[in-house]
C-alpha positions as CSV (number, residue, x, y, z in Angstrom):
1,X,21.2,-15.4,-1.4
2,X,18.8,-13.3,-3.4
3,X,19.2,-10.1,-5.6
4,X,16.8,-7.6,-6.0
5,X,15.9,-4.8,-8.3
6,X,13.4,-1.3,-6.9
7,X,12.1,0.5,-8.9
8,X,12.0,4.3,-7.2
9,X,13.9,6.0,-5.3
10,X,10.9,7.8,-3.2
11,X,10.0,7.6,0.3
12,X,8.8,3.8,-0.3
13,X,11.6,2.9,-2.3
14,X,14.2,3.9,0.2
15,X,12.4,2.0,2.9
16,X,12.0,-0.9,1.0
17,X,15.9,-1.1,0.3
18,X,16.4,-0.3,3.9
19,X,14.8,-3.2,5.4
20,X,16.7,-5.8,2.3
21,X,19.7,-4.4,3.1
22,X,19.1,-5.7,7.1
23,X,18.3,-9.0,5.5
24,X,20.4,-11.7,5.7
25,X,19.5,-13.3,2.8
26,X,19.9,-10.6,0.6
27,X,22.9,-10.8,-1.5
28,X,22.3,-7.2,-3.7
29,X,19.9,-4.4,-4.1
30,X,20.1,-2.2,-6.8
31,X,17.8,1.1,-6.2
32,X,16.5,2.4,-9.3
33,X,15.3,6.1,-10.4
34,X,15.0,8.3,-13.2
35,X,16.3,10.9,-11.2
36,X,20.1,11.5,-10.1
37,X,19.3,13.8,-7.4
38,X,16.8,11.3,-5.9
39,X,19.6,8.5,-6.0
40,X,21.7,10.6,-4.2
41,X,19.3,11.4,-1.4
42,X,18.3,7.9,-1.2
43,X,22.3,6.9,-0.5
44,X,22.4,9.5,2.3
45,X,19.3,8.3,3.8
46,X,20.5,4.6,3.3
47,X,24.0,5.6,4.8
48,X,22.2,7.1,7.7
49,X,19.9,5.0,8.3
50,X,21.1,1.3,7.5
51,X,24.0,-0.1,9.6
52,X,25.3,-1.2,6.0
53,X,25.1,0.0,2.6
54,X,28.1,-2.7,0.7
55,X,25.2,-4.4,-0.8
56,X,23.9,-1.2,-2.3
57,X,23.8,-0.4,-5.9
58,X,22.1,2.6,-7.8
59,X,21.1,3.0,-11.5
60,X,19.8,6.1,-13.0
61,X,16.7,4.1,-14.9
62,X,12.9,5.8,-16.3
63,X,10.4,3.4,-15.2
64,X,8.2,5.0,-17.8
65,X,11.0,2.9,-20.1
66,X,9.5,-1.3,-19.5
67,X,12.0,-2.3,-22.5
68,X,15.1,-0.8,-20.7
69,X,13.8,-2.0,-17.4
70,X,13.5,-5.4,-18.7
71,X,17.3,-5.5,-19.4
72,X,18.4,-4.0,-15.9
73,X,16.0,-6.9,-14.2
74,X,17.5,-9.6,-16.1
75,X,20.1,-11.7,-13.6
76,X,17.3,-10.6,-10.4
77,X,15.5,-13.1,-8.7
78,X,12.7,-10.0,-7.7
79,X,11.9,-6.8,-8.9
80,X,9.8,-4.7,-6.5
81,X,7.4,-1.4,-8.3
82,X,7.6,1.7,-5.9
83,X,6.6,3.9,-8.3
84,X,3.2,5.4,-9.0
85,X,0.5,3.0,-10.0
86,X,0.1,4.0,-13.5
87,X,3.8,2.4,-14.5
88,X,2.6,-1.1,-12.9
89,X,1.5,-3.5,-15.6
90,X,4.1,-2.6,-18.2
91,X,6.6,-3.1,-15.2
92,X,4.5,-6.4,-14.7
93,X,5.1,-7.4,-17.9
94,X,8.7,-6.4,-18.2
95,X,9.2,-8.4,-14.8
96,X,7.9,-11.6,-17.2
97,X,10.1,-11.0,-20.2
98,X,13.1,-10.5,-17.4
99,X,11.8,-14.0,-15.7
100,X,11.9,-12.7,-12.5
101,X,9.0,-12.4,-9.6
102,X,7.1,-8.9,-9.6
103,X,5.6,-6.9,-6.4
104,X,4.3,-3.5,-6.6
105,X,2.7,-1.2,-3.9
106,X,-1.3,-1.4,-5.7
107,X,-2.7,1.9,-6.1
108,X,-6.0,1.4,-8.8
109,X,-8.0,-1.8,-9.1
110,X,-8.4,-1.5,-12.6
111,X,-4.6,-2.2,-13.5
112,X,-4.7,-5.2,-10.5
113,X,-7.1,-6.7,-12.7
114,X,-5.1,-6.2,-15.7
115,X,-2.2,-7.8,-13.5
116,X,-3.7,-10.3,-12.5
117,X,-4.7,-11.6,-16.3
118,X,-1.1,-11.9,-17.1
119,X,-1.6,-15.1,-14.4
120,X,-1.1,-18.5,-16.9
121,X,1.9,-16.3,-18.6
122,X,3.3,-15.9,-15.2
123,X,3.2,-19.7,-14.1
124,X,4.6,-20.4,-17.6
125,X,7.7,-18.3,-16.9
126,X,7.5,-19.9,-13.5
127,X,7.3,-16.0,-11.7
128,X,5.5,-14.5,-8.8
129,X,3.2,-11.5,-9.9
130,X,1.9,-10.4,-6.3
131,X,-0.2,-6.9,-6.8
132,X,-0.9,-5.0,-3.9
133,X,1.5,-5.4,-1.3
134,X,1.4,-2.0,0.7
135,X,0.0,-0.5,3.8
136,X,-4.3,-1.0,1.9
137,X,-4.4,-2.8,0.4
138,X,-2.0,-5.2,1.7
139,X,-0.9,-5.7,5.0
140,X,-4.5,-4.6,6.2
141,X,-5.9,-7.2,3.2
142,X,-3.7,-10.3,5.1
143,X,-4.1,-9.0,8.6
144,X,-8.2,-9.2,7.9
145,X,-7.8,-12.9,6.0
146,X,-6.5,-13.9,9.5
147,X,-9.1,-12.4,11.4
148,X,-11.5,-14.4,9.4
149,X,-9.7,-17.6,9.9
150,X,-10.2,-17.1,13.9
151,X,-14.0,-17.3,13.3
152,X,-15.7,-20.4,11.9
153,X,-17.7,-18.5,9.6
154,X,-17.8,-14.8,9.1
155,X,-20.7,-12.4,7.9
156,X,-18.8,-8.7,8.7
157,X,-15.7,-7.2,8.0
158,X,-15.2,-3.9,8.8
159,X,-11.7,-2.5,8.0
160,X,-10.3,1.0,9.0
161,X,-6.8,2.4,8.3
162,X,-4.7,5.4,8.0
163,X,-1.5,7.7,8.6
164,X,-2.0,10.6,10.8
165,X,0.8,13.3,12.1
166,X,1.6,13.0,16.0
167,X,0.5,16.3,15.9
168,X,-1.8,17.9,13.6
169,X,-1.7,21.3,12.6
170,X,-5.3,23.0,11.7
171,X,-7.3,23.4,9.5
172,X,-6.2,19.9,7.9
173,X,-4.7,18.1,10.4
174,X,-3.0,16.3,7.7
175,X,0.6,15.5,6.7
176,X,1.8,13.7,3.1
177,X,3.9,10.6,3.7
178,X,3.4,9.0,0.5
179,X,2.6,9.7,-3.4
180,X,0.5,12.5,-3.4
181,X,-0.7,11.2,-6.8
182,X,-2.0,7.9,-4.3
183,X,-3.3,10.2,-1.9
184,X,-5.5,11.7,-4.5
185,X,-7.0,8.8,-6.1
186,X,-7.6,7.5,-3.1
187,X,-9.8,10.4,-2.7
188,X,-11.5,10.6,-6.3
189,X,-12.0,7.5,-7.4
190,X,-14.7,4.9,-6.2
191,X,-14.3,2.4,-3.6
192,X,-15.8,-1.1,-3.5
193,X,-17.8,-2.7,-0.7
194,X,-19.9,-5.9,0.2
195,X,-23.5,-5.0,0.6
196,X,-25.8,-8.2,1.7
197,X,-22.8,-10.2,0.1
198,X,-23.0,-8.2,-3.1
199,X,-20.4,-6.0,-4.1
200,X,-21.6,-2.5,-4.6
201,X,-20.0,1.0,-4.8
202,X,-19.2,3.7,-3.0
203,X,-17.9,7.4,-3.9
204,X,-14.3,7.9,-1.8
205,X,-14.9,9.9,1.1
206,X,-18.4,8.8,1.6
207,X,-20.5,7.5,4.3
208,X,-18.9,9.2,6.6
209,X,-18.6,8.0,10.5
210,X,-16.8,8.7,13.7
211,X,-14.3,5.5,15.5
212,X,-12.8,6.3,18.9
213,X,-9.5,4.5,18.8
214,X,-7.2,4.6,22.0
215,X,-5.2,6.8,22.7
216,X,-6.2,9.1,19.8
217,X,-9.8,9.6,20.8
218,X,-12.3,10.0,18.0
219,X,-11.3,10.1,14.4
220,X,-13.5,9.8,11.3
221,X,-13.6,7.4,8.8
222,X,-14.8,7.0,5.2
223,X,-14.7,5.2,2.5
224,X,-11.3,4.6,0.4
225,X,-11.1,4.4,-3.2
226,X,-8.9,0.9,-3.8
227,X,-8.6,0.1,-0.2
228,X,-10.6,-3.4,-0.6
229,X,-8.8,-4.0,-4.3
230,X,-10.1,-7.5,-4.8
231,X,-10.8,-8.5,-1.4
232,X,-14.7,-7.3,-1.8
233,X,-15.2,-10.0,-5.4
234,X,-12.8,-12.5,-3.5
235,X,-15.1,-13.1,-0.5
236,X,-18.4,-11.6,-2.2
237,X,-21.4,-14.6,-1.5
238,X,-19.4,-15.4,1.2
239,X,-19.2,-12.5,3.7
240,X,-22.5,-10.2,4.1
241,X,-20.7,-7.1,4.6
242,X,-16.9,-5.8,4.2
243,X,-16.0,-2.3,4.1
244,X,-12.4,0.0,4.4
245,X,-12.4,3.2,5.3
246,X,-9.3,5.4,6.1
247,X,-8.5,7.0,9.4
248,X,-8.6,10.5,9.7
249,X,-8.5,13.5,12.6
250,X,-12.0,15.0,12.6
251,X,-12.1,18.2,9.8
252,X,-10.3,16.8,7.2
253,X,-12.5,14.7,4.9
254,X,-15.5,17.1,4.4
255,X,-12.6,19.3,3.4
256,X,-11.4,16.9,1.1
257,X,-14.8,16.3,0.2
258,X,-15.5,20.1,-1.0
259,X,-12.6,20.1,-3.1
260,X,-13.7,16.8,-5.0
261,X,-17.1,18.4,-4.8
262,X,-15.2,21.4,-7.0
263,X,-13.6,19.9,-9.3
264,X,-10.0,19.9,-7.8
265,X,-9.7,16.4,-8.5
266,X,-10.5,16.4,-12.3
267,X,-8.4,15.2,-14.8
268,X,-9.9,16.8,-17.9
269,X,-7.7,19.6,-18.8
270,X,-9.6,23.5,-18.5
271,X,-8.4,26.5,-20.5
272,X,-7.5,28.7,-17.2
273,X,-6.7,31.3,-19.7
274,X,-6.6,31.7,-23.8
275,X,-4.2,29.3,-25.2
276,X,-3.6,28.0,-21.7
277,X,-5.1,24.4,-20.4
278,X,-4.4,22.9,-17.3
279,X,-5.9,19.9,-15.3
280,X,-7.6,20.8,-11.9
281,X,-5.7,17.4,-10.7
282,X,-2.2,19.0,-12.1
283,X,-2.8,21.8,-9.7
284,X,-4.2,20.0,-6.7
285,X,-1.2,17.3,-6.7
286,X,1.4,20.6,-6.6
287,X,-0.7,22.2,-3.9
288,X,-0.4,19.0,-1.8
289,X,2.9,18.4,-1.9
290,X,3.1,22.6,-0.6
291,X,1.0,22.3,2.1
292,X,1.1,18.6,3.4
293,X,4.4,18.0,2.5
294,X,6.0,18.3,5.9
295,X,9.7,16.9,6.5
296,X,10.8,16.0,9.8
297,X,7.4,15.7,11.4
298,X,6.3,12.4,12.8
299,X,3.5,10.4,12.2
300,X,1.7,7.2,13.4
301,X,-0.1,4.5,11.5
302,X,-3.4,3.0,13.0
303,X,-5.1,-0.2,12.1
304,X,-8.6,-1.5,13.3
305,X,-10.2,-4.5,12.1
306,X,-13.5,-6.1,13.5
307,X,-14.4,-9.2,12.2
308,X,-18.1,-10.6,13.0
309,X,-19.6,-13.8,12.7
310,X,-20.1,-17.1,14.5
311,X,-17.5,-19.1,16.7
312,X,-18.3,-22.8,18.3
313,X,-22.1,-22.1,17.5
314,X,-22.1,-18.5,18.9
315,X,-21.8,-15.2,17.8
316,X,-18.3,-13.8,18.1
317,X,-16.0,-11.2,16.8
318,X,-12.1,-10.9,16.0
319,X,-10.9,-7.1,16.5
320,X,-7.3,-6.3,14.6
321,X,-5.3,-3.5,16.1
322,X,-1.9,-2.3,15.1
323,X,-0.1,1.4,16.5
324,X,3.6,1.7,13.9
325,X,5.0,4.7,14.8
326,X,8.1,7.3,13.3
327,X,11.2,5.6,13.9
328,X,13.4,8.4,15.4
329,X,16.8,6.5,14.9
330,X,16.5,5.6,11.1
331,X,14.4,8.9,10.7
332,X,11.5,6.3,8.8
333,X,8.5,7.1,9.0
334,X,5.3,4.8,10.1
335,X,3.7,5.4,6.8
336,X,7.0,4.1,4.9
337,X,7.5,1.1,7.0
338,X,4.1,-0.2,6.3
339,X,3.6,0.1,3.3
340,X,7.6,-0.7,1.9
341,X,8.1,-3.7,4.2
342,X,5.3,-5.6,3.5
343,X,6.2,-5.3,-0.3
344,X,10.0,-6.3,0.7
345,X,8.4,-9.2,2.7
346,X,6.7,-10.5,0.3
347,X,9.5,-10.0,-2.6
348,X,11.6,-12.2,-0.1
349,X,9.2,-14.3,0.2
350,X,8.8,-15.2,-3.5
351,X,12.5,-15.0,-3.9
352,X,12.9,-17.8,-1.4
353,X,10.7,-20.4,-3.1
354,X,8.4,-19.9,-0.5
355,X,5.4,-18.6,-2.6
356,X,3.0,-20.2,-5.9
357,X,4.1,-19.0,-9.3
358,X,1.5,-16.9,-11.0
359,X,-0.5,-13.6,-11.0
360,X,-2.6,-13.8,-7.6
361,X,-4.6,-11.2,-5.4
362,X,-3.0,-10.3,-2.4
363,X,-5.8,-12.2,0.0
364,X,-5.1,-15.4,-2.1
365,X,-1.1,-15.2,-2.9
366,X,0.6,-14.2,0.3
367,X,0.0,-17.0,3.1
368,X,-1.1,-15.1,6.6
369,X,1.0,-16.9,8.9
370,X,4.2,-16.4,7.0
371,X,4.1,-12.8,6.5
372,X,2.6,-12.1,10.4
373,X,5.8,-13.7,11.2
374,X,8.1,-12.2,9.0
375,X,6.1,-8.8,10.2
376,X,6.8,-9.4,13.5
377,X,10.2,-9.5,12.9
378,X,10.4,-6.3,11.8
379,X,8.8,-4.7,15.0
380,X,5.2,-4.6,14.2
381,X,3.3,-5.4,16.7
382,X,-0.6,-7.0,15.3
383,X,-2.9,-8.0,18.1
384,X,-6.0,-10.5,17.3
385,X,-8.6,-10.2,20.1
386,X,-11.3,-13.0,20.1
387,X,-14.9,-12.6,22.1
388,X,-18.4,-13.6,22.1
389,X,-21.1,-11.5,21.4
């Protein structure tokens, strides 16, 4: 029996608790958050939601505080980070002083990297550090791994992903079911690709290109800032071209474009009046949460993977595709049960025993076939689709 320790009370946070608390090898989850009035909505949720809550605890605790977090996760076997990216590697490191295994949701590539350096400290405390464990990268990162293993050798990997409302409302056709602080860097920063087996950069949002998924028709796609993470340098030399771009209904990214093209996205503060600065960033993450914030609607999840390359001395591909839909008896949402559970999975997982100690990338450190099992148990439904070319 295993304890566990998450950090955030958010949508992710309540949905990673949700599916421990259904585990039968969970002994105790204590749900963390600096806030009282977000532990309290979390219980209600949870008490809706989960046949169960005796194994629930909550603690009012700052993630922003790694020293007092340290002390809370001391006694855990796993601590799970669902709160923005930016509190990651302290939490990483307190999750070493504490001795116990660390997963967070990713969100910048920059602090992976940073993670992962902390990877001979983490085998010497004999702990799990396992960046990256969300919806992108994560569960897309191990669904593509697989798709790869289907093919003898593989020279294309084209990755798409994203949350979309059931039913979008103009002009965005957009609805927020995560950080809007993720949301944004996704579409700021840069994202990272494999060009002739090189890796090469890309401005979010860019490279723009239409996908016609059934039954949704034809949605665009372009490119995400930390989608790949590490995948691109893990398989660069190896694979010729790998790519993620995020799913989206046709409108909506040249939008979002315009608005990075403006200066929304900026984090360097501007003096909007005398004696008054304010970052356009600030404002854009407020004015997200106002207009795409949108309780009670539903949404869907959609993966598609294609995998190229050569099978039995022919050309072949591998195409990934995954539907997760709102969950109208738990109220979840797609967006929080793929990107919470496959954190929760793989907490579970290194709880168990069942995973290497140390600090590794997501495409090394979480073995395909256990987690596709362990997904499928949850409801998801992944389908791998061999042919020749």
């Amino acid at each position: 029996m295993s304890k566990f320790l998450i950090l955030g009370a958010g949508f992710q946070g309540r949905a990673c608790a949700f599916d421990m608390l259904r585990s039968p090898g969970v002994e105790e989850v204590e749900l963390c958050d600096a806030s009282t009035a977000g532990l309290a909505s979390a219980k209600a949720f949870l008490a809706k939601a989960a046949k169960s809550t005796a194994r629930l605890k909550l603690l009012k605790l700052d993630a922003g505080n790694p020293a007092a977090v340290a002390r809370a996760a001391a006694g855990f076997d796993a601590m799970v980070s669902c709160v923005p990216y930016f509190y990651n590697l302290p939490l990483a490191k307190a999750a070493l002083t504490a001795r116990v295994h660390f997963v967070d949701l990713g969100g910048s590539t920059q602090i992976v990297r940073q993670e992962l350096a902390l990877h001979s400290q983490a085998v010497k405390a004999g702990v799990c550090i396992r960046p990256d464990n969300g919806l992108g990268p994560g569960m897309i990162s191990t669904f593509a791994v697989h798709a790869m293993s289907l093919l003898d050798s593989t020279d294309e990997v084209l990755i798409y992903d994203g949350g979309l409302p059931q039913k979008p409302v103009a002009p965005l056709n957009y609805m927020l079911t995560f950080s809007e602080h993720g949301l944004i860097n996704e579409y700021a920063g840069t994202a990272v690709a494999l060009k002739d087996g090189k890796v090469v950069t890309r401005p979010a949002l860019s490279e723009l290109e239409t996908v016609r998924i059934a039954p949704f028709g034809v949605l665009e796609a372009g490119h995400a800032a930390g989608g790949l993470s590490t995948l691109a340098e893990t398989y660069a030399g190896k694979v010729k071209t790998m790519y993620n771009k995020f799913l989206r209904y046709p409108g909506h990214i040249p939008a979002m474009e315009a608005m990075r093209a403006l200066g929304y996205f900026d984090e360097t503060p501007l003096e909007v009046r005398k004696g008054m600065k304010l970052s356009p960033r600030e404002l854009s993450v407020k004015l997200f949460r106002r207009h795409f914030h949108r309780p009670g609607d539903e949404d869907i999840v959609v993966i598609r993977i294609v995998a190229r390359g050569v099978k039995d001395g022919a050309r072949a591909e591998v195409v990934c595709g995954m539907v997760d839909r709102y969950d109208r008896r738990t109220g979840m949402t797609a967006m929080m049960r793929t990107t919470a559970f496959p954190a929760s999975i793989v907490a579970q997982l290194a709880a168990a025993g069942k995973l290497a100690p140390g600090a590794f990338p997501v495409e090394i450190g979480v073995p395909p076939a256990l987690f596709i099992a362990e997904a499928r148990k949850r409801g998801f439904r992944p389908t791998w689709k061999l042919r020749r070319l």
